[in-house]
MARBA-3410 file (N, C-alpha, C, O; in Angstrom, 1 decimal):
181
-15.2,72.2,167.7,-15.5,72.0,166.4,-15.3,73.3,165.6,-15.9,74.3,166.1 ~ -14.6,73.3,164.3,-15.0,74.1,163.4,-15.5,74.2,162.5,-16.3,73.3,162.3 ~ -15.4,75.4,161.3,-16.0,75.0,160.3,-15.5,75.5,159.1,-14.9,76.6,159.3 ~ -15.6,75.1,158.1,-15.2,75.5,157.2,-16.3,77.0,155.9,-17.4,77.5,155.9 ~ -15.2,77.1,155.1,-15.7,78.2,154.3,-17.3,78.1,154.2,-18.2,78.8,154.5
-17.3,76.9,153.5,-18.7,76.3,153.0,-19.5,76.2,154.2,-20.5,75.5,154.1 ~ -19.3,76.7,155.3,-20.1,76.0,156.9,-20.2,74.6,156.7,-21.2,74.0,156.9 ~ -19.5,74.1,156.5,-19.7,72.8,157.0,-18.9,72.9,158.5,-18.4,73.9,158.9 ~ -19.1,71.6,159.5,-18.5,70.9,160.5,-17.6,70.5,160.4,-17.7,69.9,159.4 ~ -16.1,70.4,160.9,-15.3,69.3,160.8,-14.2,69.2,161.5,-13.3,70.1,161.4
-13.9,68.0,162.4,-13.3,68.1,163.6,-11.8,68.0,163.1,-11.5,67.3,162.1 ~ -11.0,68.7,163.7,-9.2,68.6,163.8,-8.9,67.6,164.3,-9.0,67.5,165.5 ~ -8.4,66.3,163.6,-7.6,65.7,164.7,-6.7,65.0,164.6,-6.5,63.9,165.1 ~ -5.9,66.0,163.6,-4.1,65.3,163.1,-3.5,66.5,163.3,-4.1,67.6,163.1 ~ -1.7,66.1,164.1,-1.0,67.0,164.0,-1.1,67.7,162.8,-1.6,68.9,162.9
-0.8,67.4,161.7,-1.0,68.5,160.1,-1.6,69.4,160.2,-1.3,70.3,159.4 ~ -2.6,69.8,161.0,-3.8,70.7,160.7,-3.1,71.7,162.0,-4.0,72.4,162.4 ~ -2.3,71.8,162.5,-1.1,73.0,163.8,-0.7,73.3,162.3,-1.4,74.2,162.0 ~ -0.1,73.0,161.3,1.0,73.3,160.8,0.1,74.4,159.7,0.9,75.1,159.1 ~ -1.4,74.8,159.4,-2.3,75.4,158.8,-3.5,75.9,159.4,-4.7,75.6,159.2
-2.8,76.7,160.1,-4.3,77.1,161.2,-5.5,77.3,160.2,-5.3,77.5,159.0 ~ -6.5,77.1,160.6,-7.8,77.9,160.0,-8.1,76.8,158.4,-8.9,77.3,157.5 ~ -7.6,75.6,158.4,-7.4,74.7,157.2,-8.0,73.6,157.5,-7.8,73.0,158.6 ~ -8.9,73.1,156.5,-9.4,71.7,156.9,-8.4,70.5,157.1,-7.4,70.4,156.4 ~ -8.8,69.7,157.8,-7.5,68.5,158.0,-7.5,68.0,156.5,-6.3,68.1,156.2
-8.3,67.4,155.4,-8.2,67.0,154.4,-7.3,68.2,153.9,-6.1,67.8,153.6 ~ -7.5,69.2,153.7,-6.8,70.1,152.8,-5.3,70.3,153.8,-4.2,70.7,153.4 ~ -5.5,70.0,154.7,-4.0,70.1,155.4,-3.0,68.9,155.3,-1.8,69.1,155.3 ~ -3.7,67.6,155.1,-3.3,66.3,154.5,-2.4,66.9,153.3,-1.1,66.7,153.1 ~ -3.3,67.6,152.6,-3.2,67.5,151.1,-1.9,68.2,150.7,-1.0,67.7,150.0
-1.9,69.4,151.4,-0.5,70.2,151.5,0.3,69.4,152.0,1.0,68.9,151.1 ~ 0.6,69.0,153.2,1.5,68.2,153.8,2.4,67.5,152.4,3.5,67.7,152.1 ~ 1.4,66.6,151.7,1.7,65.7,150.5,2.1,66.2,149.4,2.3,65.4,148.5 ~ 2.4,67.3,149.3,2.9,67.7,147.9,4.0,67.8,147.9,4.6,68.3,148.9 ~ 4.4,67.5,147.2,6.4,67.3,146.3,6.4,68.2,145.5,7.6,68.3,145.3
5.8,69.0,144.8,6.4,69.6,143.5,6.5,70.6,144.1,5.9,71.0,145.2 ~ 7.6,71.4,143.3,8.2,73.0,143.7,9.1,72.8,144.9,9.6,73.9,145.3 ~ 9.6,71.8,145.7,10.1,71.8,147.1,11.5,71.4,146.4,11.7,70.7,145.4 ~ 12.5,72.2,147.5,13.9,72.2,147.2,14.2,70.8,147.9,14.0,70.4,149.0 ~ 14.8,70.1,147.0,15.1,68.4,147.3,16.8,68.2,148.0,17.1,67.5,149.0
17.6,69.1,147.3,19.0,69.6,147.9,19.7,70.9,147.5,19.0,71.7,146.9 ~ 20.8,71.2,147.8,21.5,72.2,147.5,22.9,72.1,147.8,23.5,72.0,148.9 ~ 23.4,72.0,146.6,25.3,72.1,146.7,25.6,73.5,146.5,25.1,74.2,145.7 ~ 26.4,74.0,147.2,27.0,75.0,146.3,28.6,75.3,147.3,28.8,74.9,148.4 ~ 29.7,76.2,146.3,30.7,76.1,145.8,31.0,77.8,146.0,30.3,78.7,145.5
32.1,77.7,146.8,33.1,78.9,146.7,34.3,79.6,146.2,35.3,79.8,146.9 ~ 34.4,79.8,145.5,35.7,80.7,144.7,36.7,81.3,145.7,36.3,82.4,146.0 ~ 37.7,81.0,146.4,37.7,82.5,147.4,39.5,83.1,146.6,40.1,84.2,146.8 ~ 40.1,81.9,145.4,41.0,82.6,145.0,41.0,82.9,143.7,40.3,82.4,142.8 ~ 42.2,84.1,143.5,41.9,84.8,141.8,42.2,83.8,140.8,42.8,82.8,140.9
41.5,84.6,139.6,42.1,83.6,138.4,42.5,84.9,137.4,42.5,86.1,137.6 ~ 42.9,84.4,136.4,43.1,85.5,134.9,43.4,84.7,133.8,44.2,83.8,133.8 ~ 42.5,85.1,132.6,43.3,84.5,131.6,43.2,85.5,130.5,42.3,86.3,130.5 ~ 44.1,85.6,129.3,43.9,86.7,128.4,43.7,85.7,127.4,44.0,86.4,126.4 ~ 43.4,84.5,127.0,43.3,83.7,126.3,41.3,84.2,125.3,40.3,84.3,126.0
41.1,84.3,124.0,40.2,84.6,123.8,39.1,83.4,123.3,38.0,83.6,122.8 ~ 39.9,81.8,123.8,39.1,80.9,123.8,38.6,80.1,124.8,39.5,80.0,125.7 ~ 37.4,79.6,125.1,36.8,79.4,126.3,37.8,78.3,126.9,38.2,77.3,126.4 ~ 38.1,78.9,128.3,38.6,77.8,129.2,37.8,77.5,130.8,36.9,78.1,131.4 ~ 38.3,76.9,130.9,37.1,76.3,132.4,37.7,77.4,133.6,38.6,78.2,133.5
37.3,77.4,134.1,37.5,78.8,135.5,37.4,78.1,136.6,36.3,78.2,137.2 ~ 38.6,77.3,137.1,39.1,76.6,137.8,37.9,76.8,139.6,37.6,78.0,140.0 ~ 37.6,76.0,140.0,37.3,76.6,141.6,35.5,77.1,141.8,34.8,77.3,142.8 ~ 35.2,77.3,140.0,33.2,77.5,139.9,32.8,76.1,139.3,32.2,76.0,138.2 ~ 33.1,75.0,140.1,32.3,73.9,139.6,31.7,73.4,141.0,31.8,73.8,142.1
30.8,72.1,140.4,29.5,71.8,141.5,28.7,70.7,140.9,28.1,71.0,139.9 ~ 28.6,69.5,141.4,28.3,68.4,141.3,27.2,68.0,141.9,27.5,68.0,143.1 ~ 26.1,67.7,141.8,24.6,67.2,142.2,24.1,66.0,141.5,23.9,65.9,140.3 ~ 23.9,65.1,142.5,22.7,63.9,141.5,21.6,63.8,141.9,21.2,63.5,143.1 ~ 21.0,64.0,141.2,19.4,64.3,141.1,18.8,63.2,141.9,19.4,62.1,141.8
18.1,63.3,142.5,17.1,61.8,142.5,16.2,61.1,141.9,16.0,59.9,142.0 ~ 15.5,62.2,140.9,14.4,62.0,139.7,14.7,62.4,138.8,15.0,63.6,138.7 ~ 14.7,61.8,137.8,14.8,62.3,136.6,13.7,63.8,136.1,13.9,64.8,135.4 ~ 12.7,63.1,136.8,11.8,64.6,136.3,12.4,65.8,137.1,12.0,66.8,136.5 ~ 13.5,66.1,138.4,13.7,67.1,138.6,14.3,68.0,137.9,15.0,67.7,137.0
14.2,69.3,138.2,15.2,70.6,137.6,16.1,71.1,138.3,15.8,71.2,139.5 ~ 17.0,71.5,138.0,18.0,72.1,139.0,18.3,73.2,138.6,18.8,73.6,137.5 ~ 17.8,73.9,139.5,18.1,75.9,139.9,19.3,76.2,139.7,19.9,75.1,139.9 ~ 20.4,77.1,139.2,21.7,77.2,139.0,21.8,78.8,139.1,21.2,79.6,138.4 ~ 22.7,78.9,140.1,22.8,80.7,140.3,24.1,80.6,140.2,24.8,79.6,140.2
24.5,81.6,140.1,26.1,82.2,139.9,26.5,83.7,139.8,25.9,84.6,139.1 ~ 27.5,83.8,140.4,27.8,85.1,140.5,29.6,85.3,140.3,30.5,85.2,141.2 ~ 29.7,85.4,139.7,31.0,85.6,139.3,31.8,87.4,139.4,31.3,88.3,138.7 ~ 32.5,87.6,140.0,33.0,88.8,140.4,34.1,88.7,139.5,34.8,87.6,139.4 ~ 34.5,90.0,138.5,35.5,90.1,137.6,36.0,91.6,137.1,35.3,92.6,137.2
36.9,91.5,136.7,37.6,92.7,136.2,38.2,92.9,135.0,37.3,92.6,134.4 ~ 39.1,93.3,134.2,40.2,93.7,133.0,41.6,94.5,133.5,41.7,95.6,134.1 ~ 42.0,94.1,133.2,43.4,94.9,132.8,43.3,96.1,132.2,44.1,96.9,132.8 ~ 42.8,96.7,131.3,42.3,97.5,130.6,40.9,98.6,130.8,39.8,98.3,131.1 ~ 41.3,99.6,130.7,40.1,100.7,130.7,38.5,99.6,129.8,37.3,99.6,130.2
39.0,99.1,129.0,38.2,99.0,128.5,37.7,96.7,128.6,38.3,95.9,127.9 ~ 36.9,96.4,129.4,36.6,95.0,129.3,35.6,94.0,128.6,34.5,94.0,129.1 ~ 35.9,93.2,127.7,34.9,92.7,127.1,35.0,90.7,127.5,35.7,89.8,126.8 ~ 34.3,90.5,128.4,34.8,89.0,129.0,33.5,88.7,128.0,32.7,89.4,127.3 ~ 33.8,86.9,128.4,32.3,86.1,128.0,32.3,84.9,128.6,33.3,84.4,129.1
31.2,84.4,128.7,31.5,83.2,130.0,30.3,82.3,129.6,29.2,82.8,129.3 ~ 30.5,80.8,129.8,29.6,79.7,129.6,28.9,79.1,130.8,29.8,78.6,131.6 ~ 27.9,78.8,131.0,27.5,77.5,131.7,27.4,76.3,131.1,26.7,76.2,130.1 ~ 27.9,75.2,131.5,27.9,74.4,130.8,27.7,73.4,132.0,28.2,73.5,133.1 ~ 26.5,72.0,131.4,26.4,70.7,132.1,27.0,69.6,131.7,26.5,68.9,130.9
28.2,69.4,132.3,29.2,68.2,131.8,29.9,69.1,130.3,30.6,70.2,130.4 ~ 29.7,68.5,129.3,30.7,69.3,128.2,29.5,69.8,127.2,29.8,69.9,126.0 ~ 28.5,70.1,127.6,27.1,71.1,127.2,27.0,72.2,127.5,26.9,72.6,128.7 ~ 27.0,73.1,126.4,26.6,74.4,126.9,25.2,74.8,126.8,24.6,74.7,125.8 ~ 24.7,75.2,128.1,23.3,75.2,128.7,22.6,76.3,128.4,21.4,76.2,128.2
23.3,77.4,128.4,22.7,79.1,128.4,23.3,79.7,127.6,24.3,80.4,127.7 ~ 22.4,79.0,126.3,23.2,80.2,125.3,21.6,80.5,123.8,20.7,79.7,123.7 ~ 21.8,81.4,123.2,20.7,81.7,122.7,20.2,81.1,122.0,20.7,80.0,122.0 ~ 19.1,81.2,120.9,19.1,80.6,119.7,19.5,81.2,118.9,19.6,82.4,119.2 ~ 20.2,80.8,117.2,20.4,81.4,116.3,22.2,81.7,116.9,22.7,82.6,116.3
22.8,81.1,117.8,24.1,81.3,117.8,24.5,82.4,118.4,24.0,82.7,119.5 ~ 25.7,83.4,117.7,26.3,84.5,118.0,26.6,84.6,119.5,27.0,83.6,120.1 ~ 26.6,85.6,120.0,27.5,85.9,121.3,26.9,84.9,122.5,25.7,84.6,122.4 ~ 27.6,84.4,123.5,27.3,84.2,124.3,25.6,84.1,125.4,24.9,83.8,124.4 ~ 25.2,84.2,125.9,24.2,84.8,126.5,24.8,85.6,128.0,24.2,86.3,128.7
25.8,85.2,128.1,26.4,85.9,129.4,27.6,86.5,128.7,28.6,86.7,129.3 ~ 27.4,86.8,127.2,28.6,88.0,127.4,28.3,89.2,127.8,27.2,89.6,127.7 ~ 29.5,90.1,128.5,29.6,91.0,129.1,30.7,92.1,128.3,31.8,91.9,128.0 ~ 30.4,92.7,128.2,31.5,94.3,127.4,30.6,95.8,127.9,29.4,96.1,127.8 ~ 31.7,96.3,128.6,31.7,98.0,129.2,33.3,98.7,129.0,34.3,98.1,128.7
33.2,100.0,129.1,34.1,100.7,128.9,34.3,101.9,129.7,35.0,102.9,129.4 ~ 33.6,101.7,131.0,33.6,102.4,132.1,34.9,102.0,133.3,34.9,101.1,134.1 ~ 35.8,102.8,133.1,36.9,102.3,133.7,37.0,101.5,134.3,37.1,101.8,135.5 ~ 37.0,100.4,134.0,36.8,98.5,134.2,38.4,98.3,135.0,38.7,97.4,135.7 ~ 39.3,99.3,134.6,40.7,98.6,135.4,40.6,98.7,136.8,41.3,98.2,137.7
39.6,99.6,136.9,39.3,100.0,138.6,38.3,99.3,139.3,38.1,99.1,140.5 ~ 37.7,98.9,138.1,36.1,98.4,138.7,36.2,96.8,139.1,37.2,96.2,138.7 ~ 35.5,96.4,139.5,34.9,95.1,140.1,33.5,94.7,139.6,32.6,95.2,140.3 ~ 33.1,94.0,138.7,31.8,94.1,138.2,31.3,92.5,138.7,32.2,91.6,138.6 ~ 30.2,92.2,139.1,29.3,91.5,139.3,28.4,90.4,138.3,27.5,91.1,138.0
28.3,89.4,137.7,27.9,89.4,136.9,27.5,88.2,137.1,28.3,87.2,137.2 ~ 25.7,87.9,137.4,24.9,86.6,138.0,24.3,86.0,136.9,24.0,86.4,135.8 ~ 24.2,84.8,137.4,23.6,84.3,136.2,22.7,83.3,136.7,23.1,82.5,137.5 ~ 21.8,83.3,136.5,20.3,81.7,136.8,20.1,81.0,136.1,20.5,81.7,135.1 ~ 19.8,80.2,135.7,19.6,79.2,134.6,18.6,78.1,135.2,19.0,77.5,136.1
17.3,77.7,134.8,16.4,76.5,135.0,17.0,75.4,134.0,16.9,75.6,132.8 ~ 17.5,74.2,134.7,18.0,73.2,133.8,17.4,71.7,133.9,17.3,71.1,135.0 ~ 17.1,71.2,132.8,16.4,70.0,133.3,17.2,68.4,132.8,16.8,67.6,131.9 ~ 18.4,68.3,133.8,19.2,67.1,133.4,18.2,65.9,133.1,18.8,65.1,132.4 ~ 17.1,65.6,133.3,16.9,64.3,133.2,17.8,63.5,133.4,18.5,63.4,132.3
18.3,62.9,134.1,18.8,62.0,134.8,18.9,61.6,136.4,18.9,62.7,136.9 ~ 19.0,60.8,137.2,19.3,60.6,138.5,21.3,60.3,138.8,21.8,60.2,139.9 ~ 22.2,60.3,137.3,23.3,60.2,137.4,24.4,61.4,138.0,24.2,62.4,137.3 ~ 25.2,61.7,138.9,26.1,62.7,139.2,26.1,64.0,138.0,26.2,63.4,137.0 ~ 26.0,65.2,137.7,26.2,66.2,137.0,26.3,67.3,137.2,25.4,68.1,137.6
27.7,67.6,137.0,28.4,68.3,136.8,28.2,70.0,136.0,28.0,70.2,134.8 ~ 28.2,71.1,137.2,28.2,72.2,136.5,29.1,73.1,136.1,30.0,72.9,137.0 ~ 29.6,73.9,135.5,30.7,74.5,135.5,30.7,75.7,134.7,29.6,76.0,134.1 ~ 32.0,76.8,134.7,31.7,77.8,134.1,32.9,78.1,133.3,33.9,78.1,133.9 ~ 33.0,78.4,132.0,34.1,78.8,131.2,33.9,80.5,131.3,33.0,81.1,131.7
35.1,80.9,130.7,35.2,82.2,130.6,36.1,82.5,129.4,37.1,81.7,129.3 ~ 35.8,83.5,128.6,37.5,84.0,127.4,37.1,85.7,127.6,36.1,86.3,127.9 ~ 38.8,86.0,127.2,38.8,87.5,127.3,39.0,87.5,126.2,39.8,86.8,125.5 ~ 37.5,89.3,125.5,37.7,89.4,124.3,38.9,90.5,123.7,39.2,91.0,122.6 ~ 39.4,90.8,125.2,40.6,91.9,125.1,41.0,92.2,126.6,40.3,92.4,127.6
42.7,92.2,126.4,43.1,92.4,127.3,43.0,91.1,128.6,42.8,90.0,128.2 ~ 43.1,91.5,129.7,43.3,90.0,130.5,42.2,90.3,131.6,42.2,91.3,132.3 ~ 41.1,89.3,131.6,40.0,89.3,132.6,40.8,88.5,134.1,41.6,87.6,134.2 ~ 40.2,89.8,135.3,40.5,88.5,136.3,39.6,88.5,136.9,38.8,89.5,136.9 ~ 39.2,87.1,137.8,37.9,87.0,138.5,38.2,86.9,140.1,38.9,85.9,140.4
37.8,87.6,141.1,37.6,87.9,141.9,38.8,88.7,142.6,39.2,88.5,143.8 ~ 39.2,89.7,141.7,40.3,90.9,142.5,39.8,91.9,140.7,39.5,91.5,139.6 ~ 40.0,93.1,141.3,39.9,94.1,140.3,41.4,93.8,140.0,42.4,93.2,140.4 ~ 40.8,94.9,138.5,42.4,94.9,137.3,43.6,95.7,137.8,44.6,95.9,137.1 ~ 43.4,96.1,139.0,44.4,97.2,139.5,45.0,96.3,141.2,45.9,96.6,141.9
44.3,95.3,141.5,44.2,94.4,142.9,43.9,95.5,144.1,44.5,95.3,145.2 ~ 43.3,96.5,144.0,42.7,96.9,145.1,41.7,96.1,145.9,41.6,95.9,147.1 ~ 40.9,95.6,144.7,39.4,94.9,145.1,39.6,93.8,145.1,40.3,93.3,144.2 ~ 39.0,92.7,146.1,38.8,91.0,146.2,37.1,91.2,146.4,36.3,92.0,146.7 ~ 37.1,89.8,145.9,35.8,89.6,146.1,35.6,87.6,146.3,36.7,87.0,146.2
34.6,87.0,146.4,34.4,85.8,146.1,33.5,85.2,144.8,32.7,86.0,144.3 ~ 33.6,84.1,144.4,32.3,83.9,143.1,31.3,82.8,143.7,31.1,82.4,144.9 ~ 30.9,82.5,143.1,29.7,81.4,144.4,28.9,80.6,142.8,28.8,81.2,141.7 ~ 28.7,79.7,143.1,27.9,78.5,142.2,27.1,77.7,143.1,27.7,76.9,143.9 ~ 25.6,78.0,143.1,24.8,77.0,143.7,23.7,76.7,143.1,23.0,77.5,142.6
23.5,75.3,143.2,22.9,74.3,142.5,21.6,73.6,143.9,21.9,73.0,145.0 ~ 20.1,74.0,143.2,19.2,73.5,143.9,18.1,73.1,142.9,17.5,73.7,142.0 ~ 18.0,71.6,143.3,17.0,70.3,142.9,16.0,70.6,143.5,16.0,70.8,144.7 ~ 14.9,70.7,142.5,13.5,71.4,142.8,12.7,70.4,141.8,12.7,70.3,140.6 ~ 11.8,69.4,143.0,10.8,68.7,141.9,10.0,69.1,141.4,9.6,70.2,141.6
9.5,68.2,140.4,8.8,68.3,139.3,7.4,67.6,139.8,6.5,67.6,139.0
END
């Protein structure tokens, strides 16, 4: 027999309570039973070839998308991203969207730039820059939805996953995890 904080008595005698040493079987119940915060799935999506565009209006960035259907409506879906990218140019100023279906999801209030625009002038034609992004999104829905990432170059030609000189490769990655509510 053990006992609890309070000294009380109280016997173990459900597997649940191995999984919480030192835990009353009620409170070991209780854990067992919880749903919220637990990752429900996870898609995610590999980039492994280049792209470029010198276009200064958003286009979709072929190869960072990722599709999940919720099971609950109350869930949220985690969204990470990592996009590996470069310029042509000494000098790079990209900008890039998340977007849910034809929604843009991560962007500020009051308008103006991007929330993932990016501009440096540290010899970017050599470099390889990294540029992650998270987002907490809350589809409300149980229907298929769709994530995706646009990109425009605000000079010169961005490419994503080889530097501006093609010394450097890299990959980009998009993953998507449903976490209840």
């Amino acid at each position: 027999m053990a006992v609890t904080a309070a000294g009380t008595p109280y016997v173990e005698s459900s597997d649940n309570v191995a999984d919480y040493p030192g835990v009353s079987l009620a409170l070991a119940n209780h854990i067992d039973g919880l749903d919220i915060g637990k990752v429900l799935q996870v898609v995610s999506e590999t980039k492994t070839d280049t792209f470029s565009t010198s276009s200064s209006s958003f286009v979709d960035l072929t190869g960072l998308t990722a599709t999940l259907t919720p099971v609950s409506t109350s869930s949220k879906v985690l969204i990470d991203v990592v996009i590996y990218f470069a310029s042509s140019a000494d000098s790079v100023s990209a900008k890039f969207n998340l977007l849910r279906g034809a929604t843009n999801i991560a962007q500020p209030s009051g308008g103006g730039q991007p929330a993932t625009a990016f501009g440096t002038s540290v010899s970017a034609a050599l470099a390889l820059f990294a540029l992650p992004i998270n987002f907490l999104d809350s589809p409300s829905t149980v229907s298929a939805v769709t994530y995706k990432i646009q990109i425009a170059a605000a000079s010169s030609t961005v490419y994503v996953n080889r530097g501006g000189n093609v010394d450097r490769t890299s990959i980009s990655t998009i993953t998507l995890m449903e976490i209840s509510a």
